[in-house]
N, C-alpha and C positions, 0 to 999 in steps of 0.2 A: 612597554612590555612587548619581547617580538611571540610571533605567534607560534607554536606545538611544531614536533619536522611532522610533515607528511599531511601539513594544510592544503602545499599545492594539490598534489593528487585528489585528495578531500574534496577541494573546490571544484576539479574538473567532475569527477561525480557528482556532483550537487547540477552543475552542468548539463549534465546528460541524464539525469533524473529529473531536474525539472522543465526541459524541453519533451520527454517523454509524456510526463505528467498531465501537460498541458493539452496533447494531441489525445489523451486517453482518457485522463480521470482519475491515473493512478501512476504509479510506479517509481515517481522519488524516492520513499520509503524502503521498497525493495531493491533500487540498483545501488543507492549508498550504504545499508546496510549490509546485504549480500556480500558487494564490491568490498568493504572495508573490511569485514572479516578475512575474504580471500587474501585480501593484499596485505593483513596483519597491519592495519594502518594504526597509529598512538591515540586513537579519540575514547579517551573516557567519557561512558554517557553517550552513545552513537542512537543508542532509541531518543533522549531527550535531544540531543541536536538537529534532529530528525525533525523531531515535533517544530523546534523554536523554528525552524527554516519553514515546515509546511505552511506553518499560518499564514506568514505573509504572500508564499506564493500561489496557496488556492485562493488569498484573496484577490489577487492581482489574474490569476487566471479566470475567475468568475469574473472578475467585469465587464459591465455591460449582457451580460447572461443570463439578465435574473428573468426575462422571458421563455427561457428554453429551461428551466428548474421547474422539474415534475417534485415539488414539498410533497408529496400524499408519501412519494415513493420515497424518497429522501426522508421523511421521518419516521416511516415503517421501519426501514432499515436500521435506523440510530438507536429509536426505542427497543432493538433486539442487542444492538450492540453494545453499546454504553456501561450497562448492567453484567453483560457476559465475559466483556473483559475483565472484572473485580470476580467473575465464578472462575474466568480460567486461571485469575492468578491465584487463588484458590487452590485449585485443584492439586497446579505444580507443586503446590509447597505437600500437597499427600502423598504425589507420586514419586517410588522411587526412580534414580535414573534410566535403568535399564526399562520399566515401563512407559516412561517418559517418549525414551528412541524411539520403541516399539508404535506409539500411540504417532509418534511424527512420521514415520518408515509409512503407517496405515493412510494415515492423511496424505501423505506426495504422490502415494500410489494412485488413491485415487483422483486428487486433483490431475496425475498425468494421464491418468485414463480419460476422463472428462475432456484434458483441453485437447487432446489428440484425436478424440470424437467430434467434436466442434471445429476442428483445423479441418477435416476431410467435408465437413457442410457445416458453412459460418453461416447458412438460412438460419433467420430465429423463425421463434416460436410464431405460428398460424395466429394465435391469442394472448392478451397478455395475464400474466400471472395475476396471481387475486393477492390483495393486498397484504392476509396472514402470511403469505410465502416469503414476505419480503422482511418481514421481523423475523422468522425462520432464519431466514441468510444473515442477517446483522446477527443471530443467536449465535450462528454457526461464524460468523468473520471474529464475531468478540471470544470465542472460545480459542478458535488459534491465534488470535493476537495475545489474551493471556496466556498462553501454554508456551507461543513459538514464537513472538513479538512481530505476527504477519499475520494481519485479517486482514488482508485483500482477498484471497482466491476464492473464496465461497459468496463473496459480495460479486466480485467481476464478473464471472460464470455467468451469478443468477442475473445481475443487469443487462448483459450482452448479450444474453437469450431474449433478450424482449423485443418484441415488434415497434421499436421505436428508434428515431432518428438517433443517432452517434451525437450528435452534438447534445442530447436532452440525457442521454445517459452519459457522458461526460461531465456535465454539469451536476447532475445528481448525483455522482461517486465525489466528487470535491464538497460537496456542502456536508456527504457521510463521514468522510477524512479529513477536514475541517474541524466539526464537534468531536472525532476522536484524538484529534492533535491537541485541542482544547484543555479536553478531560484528561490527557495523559500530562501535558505542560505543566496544569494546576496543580497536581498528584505529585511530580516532582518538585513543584514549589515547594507543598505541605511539607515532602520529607526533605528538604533541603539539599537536592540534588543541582542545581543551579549554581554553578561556579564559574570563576573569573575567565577559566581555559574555556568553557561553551560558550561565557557571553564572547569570548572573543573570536570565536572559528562560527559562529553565526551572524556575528559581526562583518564579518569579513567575505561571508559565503550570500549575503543580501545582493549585492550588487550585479555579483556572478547567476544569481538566481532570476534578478530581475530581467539583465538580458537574454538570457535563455528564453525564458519567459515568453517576453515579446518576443525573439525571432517566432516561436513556435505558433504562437497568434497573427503574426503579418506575414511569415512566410511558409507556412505549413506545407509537408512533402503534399505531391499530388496522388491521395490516396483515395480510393473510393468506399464508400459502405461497408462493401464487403472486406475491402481492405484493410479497413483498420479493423474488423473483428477479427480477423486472421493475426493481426500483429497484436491483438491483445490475445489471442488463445494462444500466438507462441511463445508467447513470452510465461505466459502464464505454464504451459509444455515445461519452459527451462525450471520453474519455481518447483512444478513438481517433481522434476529430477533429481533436485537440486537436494532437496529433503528426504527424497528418499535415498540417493546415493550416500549423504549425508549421516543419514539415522544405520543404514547395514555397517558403514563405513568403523563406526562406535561402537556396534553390536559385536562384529565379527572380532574378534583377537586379532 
């Protein structure tokens, strides 16, 4: 059986999201996603291929990490998120379209506001958040991953903001998007979304995902502290754009 057109491309984004992924904690999900709608790519089921590829690659990027995993804060975050995704998907099915925009236009605005406050001073916080804050943010990631199929930016913000090493908040955004790849996998099992065309373009996208992978663990850019909070708040900048250009774009005639 040969594989779907517009694999290769597929692949190369699986590529450079999971070399991404690995230096952050996050962003496979968002560059394949994002990337594949723009380019009009043929993946039916790009949220569930998503998932089947994350598992193995946050497992392969946690290895040997399991010292540098703050669990208190990693399962603050999950027990907000977990639940919240099943309220946002909820909610979509009340809202109509045109509320929908609207409610997404609100959300980019303010994520660009935020990452663009943090891009001018990547200093975190003097102290670190208190434990509720962090089910907060997993409340707040699970609500836009049901609404907008992207709970990263309220998760990344609130971890990046902390007083603590990149590599312990790296570690802790992979074991939060881990259980949520999990819970979304299994959900698509339930309603029988797992098809021949995914097992085969996640088939196919392991190998490409693995060496990404490792380059980004053996040869990581030379970035410092600061530096990689700056390249997750611009990136996280472009997410907000993105949505919100995105939601006027549908609004406006």
């Amino acid at each position: 059986m040969t594989l779907p057109d517009g694999t290769f491309a597929l692949l190369m984004l699986v590529a450079l999201g999971s070399w991404f992924q690995t230096l952050t904690g996050f962003g496979l999900g968002l560059i394949v996603v994002g990337a594949a709608s723009a380019l009009g790519l043929p993946l039916a089921g790009v949220a569930t291929f998503v998932n089947l590829v994350s598992l193995p690659q946050n497992a392969l990027a946690l290895r040997g990490c399991g010292t540098h995993i703050d669990w208190r804060l990693a399962a603050a975050a999950t027990l907000g998120l977990l639940p919240a995704v099943v309220l946002g998907l909820l909610l979509l099915e009340q809202l109509d379209a045109t509320a929908a925009l609207a409610l997404q236009a609100l959300l980019g605005a303010l994520v660009l506001h935020a990452a663009l406050g943090l891009l001018r001073r990547p200093r975190p916080l003097a102290q670190p958040s208190s434990t509720p804050s962090f089910v907060l943010s997993g409340l707040a990631g699970g609500l836009m991953g049901g609404l907008f199929g992207m709970a990263g930016p309220p998760l990344i913000l609130h971890f990046y903001r902390q007083p603590l090493d990149v590599a312990r908040i790296r570690s802790a955004l992979l074991v939060v998007f881990t259980a949520m790849s999990l819970w979304r996998t299994l959900a698509s099992a339930a309603q029988g979304h797992l098809d021949t065309t995914l097992a085969l373009q996640a088939g196919a996208a392991l190998p490409v995902m693995a060496v990404a992978t490792q380059l980004a663990r053996r040869l990581p850019p030379p970035l410092s502290q600061a530096g990689l909070r700056r390249l997750a708040y611009g990136v996280l900048w472009v997410l907000g754009a993105w949505l919100l250009i995105d939601a006027l774009r549908r609004l406006v005639p």
